[in-house]
N, C-alpha and C positions, 0 to 999 in steps of 0.2 A: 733185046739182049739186056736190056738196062732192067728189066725185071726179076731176071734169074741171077741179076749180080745183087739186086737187092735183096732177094732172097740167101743167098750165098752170104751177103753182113749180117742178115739177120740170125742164122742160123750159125753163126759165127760169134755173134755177143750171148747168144741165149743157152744156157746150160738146158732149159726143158725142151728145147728142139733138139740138141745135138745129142741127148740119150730117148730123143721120141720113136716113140715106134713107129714103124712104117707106113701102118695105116692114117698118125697123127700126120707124119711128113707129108706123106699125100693131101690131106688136110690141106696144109700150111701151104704147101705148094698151088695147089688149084687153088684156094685164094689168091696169093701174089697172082696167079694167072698166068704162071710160068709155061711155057712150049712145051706142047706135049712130050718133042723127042730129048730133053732139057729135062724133064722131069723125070722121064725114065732111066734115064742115065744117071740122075743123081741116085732116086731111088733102089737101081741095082749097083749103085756105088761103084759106076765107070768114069773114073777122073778121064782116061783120056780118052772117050768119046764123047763127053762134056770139053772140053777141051778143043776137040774138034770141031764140035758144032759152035761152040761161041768163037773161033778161028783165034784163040789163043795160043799164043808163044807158051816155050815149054817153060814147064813147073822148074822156079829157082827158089833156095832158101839158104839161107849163111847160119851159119850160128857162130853167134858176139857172145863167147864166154870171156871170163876173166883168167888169164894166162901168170902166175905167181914165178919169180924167178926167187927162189928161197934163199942163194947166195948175193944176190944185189942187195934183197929186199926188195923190188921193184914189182909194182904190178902193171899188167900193159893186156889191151885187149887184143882178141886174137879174133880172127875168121875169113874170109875170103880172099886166099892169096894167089 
């Protein structure tokens, strides 16, 4: 598991993987030495059978914008309530 998650950082900090073509992906992934069925899953771009096979809990994300109260003046962050 600990190789498709490193694959997953790296393909995460790197702007020429995450617009690589498929062929490159394939690439990059059979180096890391990523699971076969972990590879194809990314490559046809199923989050949740990726998901599945690394027996991850479900996809959460917050968004921490900046919430402006025009008549305080006050700015305060807003997101997961």
């Amino acid at each position: 598991m600990s190789k498709v998650i490193r694959f997953l950082e790296l393909m995460g900090s790197s702007a020429h993987l995450r617009s690589a073509s498929r062929a490159a992906l394939y690439d990059a992934l059979c180096a890391c030495d990523v699971d076969s069925a972990m590879l194809w899953a990314i490559l046809r771009g199923e989050r949740e059978r990726l998901q599945v096979l690394m027996q991850a809990p479900g996809l959460v994300c917050g968004d921490f914008g900046l919430e402006s109260d025009t008549e305080a003046g006050e700015v305060r962050m807003t997101g997961c309530r």
